[in-house]
C-alpha positions in Angstrom: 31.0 2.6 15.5 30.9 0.2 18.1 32.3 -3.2 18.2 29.5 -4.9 19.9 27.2 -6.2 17.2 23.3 -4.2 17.2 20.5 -6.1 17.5 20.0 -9.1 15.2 16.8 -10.1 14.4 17.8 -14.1 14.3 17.8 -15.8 17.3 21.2 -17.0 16.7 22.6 -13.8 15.7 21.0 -12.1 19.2 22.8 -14.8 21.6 25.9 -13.9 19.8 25.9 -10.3 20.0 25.1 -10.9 23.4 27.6 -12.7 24.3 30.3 -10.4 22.2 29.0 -7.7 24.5 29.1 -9.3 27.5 32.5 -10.3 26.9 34.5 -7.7 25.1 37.2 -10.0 23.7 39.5 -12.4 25.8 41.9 -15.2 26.4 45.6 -15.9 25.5 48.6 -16.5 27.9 48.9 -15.3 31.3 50.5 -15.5 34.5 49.6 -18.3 36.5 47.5 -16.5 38.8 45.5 -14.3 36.2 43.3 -14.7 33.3 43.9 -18.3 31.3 43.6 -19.0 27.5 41.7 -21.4 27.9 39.0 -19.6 30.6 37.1 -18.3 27.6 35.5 -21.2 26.7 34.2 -21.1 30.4 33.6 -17.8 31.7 29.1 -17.4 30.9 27.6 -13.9 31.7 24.0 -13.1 32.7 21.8 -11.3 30.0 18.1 -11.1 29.9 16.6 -10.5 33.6 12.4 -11.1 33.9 10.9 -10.8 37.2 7.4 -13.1 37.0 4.3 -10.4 38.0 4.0 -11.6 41.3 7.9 -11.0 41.8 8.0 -15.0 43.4 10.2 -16.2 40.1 12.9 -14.8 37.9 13.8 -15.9 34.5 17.0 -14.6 33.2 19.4 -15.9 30.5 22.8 -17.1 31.0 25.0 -17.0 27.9 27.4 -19.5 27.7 31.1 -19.5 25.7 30.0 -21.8 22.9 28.3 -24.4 20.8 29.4 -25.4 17.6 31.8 -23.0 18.0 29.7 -19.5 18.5 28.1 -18.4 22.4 24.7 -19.8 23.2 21.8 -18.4 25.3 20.0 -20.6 28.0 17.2 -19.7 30.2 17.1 -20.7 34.1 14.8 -20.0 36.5 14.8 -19.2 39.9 12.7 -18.9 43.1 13.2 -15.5 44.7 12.8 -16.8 47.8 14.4 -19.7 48.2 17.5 -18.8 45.7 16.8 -22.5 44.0 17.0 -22.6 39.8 16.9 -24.7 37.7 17.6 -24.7 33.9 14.6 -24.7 30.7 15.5 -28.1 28.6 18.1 -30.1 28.8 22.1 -29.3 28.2 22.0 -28.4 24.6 18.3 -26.0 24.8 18.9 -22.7 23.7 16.6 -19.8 24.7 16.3 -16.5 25.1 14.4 -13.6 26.1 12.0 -15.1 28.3 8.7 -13.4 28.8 6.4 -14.4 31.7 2.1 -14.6 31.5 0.3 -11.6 33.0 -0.8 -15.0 35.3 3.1 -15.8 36.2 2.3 -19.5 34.7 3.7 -19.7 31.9 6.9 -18.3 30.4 7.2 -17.2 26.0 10.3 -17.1 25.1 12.6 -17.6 21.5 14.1 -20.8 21.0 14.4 -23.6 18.4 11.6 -27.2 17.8 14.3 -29.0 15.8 16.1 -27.2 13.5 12.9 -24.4 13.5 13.4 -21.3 15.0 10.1 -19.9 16.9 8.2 -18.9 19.7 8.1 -21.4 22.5 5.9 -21.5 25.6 6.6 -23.0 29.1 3.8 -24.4 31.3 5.7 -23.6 35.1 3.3 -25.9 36.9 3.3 -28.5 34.4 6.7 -28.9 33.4 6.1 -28.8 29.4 7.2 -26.9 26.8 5.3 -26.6 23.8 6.6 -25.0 20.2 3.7 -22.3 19.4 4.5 -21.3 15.5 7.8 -20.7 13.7 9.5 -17.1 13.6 12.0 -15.9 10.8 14.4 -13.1 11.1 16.2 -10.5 8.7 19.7 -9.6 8.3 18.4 -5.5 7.7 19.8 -3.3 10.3 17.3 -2.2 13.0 19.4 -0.6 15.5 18.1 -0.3 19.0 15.3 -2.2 18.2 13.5 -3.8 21.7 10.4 -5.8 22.2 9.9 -9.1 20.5 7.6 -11.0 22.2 4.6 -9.3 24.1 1.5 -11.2 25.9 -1.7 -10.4 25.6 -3.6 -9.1 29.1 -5.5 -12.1 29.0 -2.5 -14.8 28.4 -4.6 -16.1 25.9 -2.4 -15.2 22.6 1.4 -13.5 22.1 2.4 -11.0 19.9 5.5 -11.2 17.9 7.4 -9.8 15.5 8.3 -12.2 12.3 10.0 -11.5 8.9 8.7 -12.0 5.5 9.6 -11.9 1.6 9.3 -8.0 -0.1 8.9 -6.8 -3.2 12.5 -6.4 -4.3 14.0 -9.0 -6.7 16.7 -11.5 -4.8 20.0 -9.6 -4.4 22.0 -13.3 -3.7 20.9 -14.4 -6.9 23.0 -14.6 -10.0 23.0 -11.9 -10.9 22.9 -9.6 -8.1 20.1 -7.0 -8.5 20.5 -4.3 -6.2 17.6 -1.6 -5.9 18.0 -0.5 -2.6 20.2 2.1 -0.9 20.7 0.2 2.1 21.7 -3.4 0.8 24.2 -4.2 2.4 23.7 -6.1 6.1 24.5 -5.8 9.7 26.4 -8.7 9.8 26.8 -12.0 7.1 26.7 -15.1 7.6 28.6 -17.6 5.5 27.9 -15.7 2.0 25.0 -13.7 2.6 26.5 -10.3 2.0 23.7 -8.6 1.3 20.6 -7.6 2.4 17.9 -10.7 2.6 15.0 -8.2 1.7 13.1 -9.0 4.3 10.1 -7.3 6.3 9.7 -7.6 10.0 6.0 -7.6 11.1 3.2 -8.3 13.8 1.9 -11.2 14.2 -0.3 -12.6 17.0 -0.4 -16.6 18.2 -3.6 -17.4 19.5 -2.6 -20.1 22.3 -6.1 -21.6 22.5 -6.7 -21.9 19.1 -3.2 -22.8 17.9 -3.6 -20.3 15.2 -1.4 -17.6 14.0 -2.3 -14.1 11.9 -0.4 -11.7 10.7 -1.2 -8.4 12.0 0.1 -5.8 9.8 1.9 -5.6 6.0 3.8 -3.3 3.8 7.0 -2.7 2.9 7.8 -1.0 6.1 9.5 -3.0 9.1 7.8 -3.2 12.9 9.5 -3.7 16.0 10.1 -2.9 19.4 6.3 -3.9 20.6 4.1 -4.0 23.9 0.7 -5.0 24.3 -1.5 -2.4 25.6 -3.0 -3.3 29.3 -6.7 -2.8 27.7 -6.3 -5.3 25.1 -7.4 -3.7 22.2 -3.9 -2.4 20.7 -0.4 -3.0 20.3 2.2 -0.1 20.5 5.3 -1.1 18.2 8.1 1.4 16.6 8.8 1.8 12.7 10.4 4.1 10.4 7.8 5.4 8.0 9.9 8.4 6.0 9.6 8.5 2.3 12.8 6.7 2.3 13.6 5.0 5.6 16.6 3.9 3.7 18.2 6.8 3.3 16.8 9.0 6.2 16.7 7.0 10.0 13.6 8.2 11.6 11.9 6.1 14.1 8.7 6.8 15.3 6.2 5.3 17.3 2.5 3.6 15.9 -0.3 1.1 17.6 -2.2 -1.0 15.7 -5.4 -2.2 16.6 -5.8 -6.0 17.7 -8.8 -7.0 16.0 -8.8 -4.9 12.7 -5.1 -4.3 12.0 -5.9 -0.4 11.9 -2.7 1.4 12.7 -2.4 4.9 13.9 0.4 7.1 14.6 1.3 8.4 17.6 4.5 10.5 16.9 5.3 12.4 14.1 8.9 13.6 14.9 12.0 14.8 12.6 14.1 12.7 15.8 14.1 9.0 16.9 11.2 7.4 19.5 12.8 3.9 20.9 11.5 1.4 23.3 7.9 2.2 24.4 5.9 1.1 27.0 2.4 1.3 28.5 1.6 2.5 31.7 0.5 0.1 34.2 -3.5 2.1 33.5 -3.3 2.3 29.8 -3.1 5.7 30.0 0.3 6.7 29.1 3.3 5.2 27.1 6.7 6.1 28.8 9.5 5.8 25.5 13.4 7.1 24.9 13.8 9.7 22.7 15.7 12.3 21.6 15.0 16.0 20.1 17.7 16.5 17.2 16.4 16.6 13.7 19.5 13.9 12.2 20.0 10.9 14.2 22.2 8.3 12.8 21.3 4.4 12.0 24.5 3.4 13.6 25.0 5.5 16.5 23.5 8.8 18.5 25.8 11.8 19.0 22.6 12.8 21.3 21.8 11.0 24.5 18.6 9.6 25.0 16.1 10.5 27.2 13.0 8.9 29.4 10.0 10.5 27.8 6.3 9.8 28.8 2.9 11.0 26.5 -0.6 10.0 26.9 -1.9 7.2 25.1 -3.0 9.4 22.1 0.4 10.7 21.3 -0.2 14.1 23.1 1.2 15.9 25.7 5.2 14.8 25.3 7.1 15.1 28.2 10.9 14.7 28.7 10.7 13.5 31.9 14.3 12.6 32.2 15.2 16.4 31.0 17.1 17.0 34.3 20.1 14.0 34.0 22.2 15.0 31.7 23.3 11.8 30.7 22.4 8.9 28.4 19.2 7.1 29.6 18.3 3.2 28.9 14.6 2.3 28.0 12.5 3.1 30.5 9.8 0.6 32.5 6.7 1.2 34.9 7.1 -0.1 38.3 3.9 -1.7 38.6 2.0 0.9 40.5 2.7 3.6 37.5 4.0 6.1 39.7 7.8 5.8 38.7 9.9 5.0 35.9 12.9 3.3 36.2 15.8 3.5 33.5 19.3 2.7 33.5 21.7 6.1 33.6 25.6 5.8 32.0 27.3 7.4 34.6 31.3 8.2 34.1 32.2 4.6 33.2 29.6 2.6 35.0 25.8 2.6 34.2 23.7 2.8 37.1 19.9 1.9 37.9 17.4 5.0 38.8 14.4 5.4 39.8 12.5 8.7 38.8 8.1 9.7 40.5 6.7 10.8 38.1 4.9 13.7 40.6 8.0 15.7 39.9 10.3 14.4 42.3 14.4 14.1 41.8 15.7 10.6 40.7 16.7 8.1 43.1 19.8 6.1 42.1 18.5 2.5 43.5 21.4 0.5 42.2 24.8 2.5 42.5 27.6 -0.2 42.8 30.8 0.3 40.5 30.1 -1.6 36.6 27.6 -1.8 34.5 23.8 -2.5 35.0 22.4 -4.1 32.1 18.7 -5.9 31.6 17.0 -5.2 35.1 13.1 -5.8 35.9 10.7 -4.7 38.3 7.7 -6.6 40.4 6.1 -8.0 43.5 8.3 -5.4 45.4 11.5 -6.7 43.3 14.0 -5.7 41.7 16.1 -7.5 40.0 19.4 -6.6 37.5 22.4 -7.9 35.6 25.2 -6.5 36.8 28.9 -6.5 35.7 31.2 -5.7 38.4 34.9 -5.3 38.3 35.9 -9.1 39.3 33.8 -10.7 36.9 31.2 -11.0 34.1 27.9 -10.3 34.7 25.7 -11.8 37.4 21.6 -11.5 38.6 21.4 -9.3 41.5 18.0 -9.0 43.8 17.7 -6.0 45.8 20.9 -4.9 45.4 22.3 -8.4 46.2 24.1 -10.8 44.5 22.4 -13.7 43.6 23.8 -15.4 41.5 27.7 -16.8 41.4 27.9 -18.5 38.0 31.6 -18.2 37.1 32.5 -18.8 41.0 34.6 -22.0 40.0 36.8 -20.1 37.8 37.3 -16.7 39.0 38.1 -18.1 42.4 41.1 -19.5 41.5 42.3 -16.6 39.4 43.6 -13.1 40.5 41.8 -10.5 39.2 43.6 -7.1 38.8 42.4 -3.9 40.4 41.1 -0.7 38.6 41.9 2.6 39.4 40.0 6.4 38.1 42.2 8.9 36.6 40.8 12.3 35.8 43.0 14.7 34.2 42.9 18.1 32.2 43.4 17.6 28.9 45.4 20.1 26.2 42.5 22.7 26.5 41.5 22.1 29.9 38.6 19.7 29.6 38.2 17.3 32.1 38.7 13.9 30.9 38.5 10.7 32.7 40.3 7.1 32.1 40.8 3.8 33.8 44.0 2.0 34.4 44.0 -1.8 34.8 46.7 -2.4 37.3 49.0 -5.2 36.3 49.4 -8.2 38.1 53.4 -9.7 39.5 54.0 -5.9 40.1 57.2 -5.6 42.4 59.3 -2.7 44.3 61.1 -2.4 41.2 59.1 -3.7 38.6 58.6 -1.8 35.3 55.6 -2.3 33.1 54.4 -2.0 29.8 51.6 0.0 29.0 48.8 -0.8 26.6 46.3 1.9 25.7 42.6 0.6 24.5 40.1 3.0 23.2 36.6 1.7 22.9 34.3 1.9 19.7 31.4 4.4 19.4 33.0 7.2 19.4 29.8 7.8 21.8 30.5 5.1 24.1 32.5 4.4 27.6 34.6 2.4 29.6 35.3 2.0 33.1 35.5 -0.2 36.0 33.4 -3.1 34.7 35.1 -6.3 34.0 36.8 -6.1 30.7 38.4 -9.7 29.9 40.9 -8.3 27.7 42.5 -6.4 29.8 42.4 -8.9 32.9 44.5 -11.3 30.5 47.1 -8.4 29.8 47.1 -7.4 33.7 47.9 -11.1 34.2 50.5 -10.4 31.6 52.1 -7.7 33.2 50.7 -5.2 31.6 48.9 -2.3 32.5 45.8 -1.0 30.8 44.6 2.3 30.3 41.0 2.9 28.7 40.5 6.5 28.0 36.6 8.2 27.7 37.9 10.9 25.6 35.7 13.6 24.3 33.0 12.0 21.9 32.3 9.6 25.2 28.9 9.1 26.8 28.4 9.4 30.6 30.0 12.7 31.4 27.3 15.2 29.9 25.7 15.7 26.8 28.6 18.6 26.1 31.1 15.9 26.5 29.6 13.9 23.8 28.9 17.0 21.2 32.9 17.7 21.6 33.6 15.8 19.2 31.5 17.2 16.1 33.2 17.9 12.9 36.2 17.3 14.6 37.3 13.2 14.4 40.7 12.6 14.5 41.0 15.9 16.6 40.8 16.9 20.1 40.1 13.1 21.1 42.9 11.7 19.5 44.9 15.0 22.0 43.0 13.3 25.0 44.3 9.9 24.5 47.7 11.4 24.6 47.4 13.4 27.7 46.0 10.5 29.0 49.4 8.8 28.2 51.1 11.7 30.1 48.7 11.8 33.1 49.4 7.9 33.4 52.8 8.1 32.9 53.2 11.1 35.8 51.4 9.3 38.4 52.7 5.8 38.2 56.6 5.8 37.8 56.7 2.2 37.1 54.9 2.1 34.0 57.8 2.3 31.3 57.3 5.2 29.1 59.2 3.4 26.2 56.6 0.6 26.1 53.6 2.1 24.9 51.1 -0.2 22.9 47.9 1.3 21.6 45.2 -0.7 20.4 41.0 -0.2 19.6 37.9 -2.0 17.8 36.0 0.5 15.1 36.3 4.0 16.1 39.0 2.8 18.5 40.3 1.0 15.4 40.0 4.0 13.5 41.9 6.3 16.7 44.4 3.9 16.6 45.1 4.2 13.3 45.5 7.9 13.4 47.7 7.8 16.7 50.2 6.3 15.0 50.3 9.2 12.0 50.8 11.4 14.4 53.3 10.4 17.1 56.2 7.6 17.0 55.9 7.1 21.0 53.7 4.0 20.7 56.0 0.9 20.1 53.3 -1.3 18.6 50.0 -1.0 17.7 46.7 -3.0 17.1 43.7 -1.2 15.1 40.7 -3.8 14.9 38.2 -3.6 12.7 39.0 0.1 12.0 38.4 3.0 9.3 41.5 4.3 7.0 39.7 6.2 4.8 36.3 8.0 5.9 35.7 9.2 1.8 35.5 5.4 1.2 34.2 4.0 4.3 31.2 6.4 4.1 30.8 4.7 0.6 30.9 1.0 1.6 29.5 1.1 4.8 26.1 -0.3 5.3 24.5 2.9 6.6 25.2 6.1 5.1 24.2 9.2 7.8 26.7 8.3 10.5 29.2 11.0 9.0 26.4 13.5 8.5 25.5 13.6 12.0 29.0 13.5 12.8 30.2 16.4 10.4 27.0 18.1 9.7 26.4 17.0 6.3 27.1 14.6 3.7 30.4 14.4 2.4 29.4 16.1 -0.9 28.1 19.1 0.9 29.6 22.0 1.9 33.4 20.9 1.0 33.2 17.7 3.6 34.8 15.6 1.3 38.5 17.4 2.0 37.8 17.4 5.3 37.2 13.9 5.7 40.4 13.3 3.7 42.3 15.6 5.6 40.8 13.8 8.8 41.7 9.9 7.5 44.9 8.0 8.4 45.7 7.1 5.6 46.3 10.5 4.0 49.7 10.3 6.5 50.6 7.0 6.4 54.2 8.5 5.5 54.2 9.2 8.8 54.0 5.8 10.4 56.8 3.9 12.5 54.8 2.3 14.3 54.2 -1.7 13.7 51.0 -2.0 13.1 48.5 -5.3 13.3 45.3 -5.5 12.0 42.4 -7.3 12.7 38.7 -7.3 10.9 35.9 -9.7 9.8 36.1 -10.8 6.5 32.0 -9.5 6.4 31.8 -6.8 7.8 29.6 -4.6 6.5 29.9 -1.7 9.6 33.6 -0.6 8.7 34.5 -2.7 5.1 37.2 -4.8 5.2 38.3 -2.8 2.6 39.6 -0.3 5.3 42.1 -2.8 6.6 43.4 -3.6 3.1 43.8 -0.1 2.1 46.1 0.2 5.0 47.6 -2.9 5.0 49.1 -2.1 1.6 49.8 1.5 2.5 51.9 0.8 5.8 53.6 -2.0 3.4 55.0 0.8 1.0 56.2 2.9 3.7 58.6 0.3 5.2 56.3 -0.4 8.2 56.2 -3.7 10.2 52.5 -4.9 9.9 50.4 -7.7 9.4 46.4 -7.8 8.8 44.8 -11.4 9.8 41.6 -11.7 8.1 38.9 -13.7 10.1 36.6 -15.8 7.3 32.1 -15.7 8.5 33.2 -12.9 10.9 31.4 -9.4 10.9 32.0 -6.3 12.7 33.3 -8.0 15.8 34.3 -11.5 16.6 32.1 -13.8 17.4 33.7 -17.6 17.0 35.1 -18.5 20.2 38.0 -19.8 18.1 38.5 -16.7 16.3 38.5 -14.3 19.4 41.1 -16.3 21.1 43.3 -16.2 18.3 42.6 -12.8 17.7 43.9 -12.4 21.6 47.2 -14.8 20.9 48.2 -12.7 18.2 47.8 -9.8 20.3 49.9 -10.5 23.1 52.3 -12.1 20.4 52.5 -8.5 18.7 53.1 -7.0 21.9 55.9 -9.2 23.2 58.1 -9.1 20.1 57.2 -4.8 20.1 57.5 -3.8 23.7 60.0 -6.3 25.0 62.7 -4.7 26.9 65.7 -3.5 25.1 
């Protein structure tokens, strides 16, 4: 489980995933020269990148700290040439992904007339901005979803994708009728706990007419869209298995324009995400990936640049040869390559792959993390997160951007070194250590171990401003890709099958050693260990299994994986990850024997725990079940409960506190005896 949020279909809910990703968690006390509590409500990222056809204008989002107490998007746009930009509406606008006109003109984008969410549309040459029709969202999980916005060749009308009212009776009524498997959200708002019911769908906006039409119906949900260059059809991505509840299957459909016939153009037992038309109409590159159970939460499998004709034949893993997890492939405009974003042992890089058989070419290589990147008029263009800072726009491998300049200039931003170690059975294993800042000749330092989410995830040199704020505390960090993590080979990420709680949780530790052996000043006595999800749930374990960590931190994290499985919103993630459902094949004493809190006996470790009072990824109900285990074994712990949170923090308010009663933990635990 990861701790960034997936996809929301709200426009609200989107900018604040965003910005929870961008992020990571941060602020509380510091050193003078380092990271600030108050330089959250400051720091904005770069998100959504949008080269204009021509390649002479760039929209891209900037997502800012808050409003009314939550991060905002905004849209700003830019003259490639000249570097100038300017920002869409005034001070308070919020926007995001911004989608130019075949033409370049005019600029769709997501945004709010009023209090109405919708689809907006911004006349370049003329200055205006006009609201187009009103869009509605659903709270029903539709992980990796993509495309929400896509312009007819023409510019004349926009496709969208809009929710409406299904067939089930209202499960926030009183009472509560629940006739679905999955009814429980991604996230809540407020008091919505359960699932709104809701059916996402096409619909086109005819700009001329000032009309809009719904495109297709049913009890199924569409996303992830792109309008074919010809006109005449619309690819999008559904799940259409006799129970898309119960069994995650995405596969990928286009319907046609002017009669709403829809046919299918993969019929796969694994996942399609993310296609895309070829420049010629000919072809739809897509990621994929080949394994007959693929999880509504997360992919033990990487994903993988695919490209088919238009008709759904001829499939080609065209991305077969990196064995690593690929991003959503584009076209560069003349057809002829695909580019796709690569995770690459702790950073995610940019490549470029011809499609006449040719090896990939790595066209943005610098250490961090690419994110939204886009390609025309001989552009290319990127968010990038380096290691001194949150994300910025790059052009051609340049920066372009300097948004947090002001800030980070007066701020010392600690360095970040590779460590590659064998671990207990030899594998190779790589981590990061955050040095601290204020480190003397003789200085000794604490050192905090922080395990990301997932488990298929990674970490590495990009900025991380939670573990700036504990370098400027003194601190060093040490963020581990044990085995389970993405970016070191699909074998890596397999390791962990059947085995959570197991030969990662002996990587973390090694880790330790490794750290430990090659920088004497970090105190061995001081160890902290901390993690949000599955790093909630690693923490937890750690501490069954080994005093040496002097405090710990589990955010957000699973206790119990017989319960969790249970209470969780989505029910396949431990099937993939085991094999099977718990009630198969004797899982369910494996999972118990595999849960913290079978050995909370074991604990000495004080313990804090953090989680969303509505989550619906990992219950809150895992927290409390430890809480009150830890309390009747003697242990020091405390479990701060965040009210309108999910899985993840997203008030501004509630992250910095979340980060003050980290460090606090941590001083009173790993002060010096």
């Amino acid at each position: 489980m990861d701790l960034s949020p997936s996809h929301r279909a709200t426009l609200t809910m989107s900018v604040a995933a965003a910005v929870a990703a961008s992020f990571v968690s941060a602020a509380t006390a510091g050193a003078p020269d380092g990271l600030q509590p108050s330089d959250l409500y400051r720091l904005r990222a770069v998100g959504d990148v949008q080269l204009s056809p021509d390649g002479t204008r760039l929209a891209y989002t900037v997502i800012n700290s808050e409003q009314e107490g939550r991060p905002y998007s905004q849209i700003w746009i830019a003259d490639t040439a000249s570097g100038r930009t300017a920002r869409l509406g005034n001070e308070s606008a919020i926007g995001s992904a911004p989608r130019w006109a075949p033409d370049g003109t005019r600029l769709a984008y997501l945004g709010r007339h009023g209090e109405t969410a919708g689809l907006l549309v911004h006349d370049v040459a003329a200055g205006t901005i006009a609201f187009a029709t009103p869009i509605a969202g659903t709270n029903h999980p539709l992980p990796s979803s993509g495309e929400r916005i896509a312009w007819a060749p023409d510019g004349k009308q926009v496709a969208f994708i809009s929710a409406v009212p299904g067939p089930e009776a209202d499960a926030n009524g009183d009472p509560m009728v629940i006739t679905r498997y999955l009814y429980k959200p991604t996230a809540s708002e407020g008091e919505t706990r359960f699932n709104d019911n809701r059916r996402t769908h096409l619909f086109i906006a005819d700009l001329i007419a000032g009309t809009t039409r719904q495109l297709t119906a049913g009890n199924h949900y569409e996303h992830s869209i792109d309008w074919s260059p010809r006109g005449d059809e619309i690819v999008f991505v559904s799940n259409r298995t006799a129970n898309p509840d119960r069994v995650f299957n995405y596969d990928l459909f286009a319907v046609a324009v002017a009669t709403g016939a829809v046919r299918r153009l993969t019929d796969t037992p694994s996942a399609e995400y993310h296609p895309k038309w070829s420049p010629d109409g000919r072809s739809i590159a897509f990621a994929g990936t080949t394994r007959s159970l693929t999880s509504s939460e997360t992919t033990m499998e990487d994903t993988h640049a695919w490209v088919m004709r238009a008709d759904g034949t001829a499939r080609e893993e065209v991305g077969r040869a990196i064995d690593n997890r690929q991003g959503p492939p584009e076209w560069d405009p003349s057809g002829r390559h695909l580019y796709f974003t690569v995770q690459e042992r702790g950073s995610v890089v940019l490549v470029r792959l011809p499609l006449s058989r040719g090896a990939a070419e790595r066209v943005f290589t610098e250490r961090g993390t690419v994110g939204s990147f886009s390609v025309a008029g001989g552009h290319i263009a990127c968010a990038h997160t380096s290691a001194s800072g949150p994300s910025e726009l790059y052009v051609d491998g340049r920066p372009f951007t300097a948004i947090n300049r002001d800030l980070l200039d007066r701020r010392a931003i600690a360095p970040i070194e590779p460590l590659t170690f064998k671990s207990f059975d030899g594998t190779e294993i790589e981590a990061f250590l955050t040095i601290p800042l204020g480190r003397g000749h003789n200085s000794r330092h604490p050192l905090v171990v922080m395990l990301h989410g997932g488990p298929h995830a990674q970490q590495g040199p990009a900025f991380n401003s939670r573990a700036q704020i504990y370098a400027a505390h003194g601190w060093g960090v040490l963020m581990v890709n044990y085995r389970g993590s993405t970016g070191y080979g699909q074998k890596l990420a397999d390791a962990i099958f059947r085995d959570q709680n197991g030969g990662e949780a002996r990587d973390v530790q090694a880790a330790v050693d490794a750290a430990l052996a090659r920088y004497p000043w970090l105190d061995g006595s001081r160890l902290g260990v901390e993690g949000g999800s599955y790093g909630g749930q690693l923490t937890n374990w750690l501490v069954t299994q080994t005093p040496r960590f002097k405090a710990a931190i589990s955010i957000s994290g699973i206790s119990n994986l017989v319960s969790f499985n249970y209470m969780a919103y989505y029910h396949d993630y431990l099937a993939v990850e085991f094999g099977g459902f718990p009630h198969e094949q004797g899982l369910m004493d494996l999972l118990w024997a595999r849960s913290p809190l079978r050995y909370v006996h074991r604990v000495r470790t004080p313990t804090l725990l953090l989680h969303g009072e509505n989550d619906n990824d990992v219950p809150i109900a895992e927290a409390e079940q430890f809480y009150i285990a830890l309390m009747d074994a003697g242990v020091d712990t405390q479990m701060i409960r965040y009210p309108r949170e999910g899985h993840g923090l997203r008030e501004t308010r509630h992250i910095v506190d979340a980060i003050q009663r980290s460090i606090a933990w941590y001083d009173k635990h790993l002060a010096e005896s």
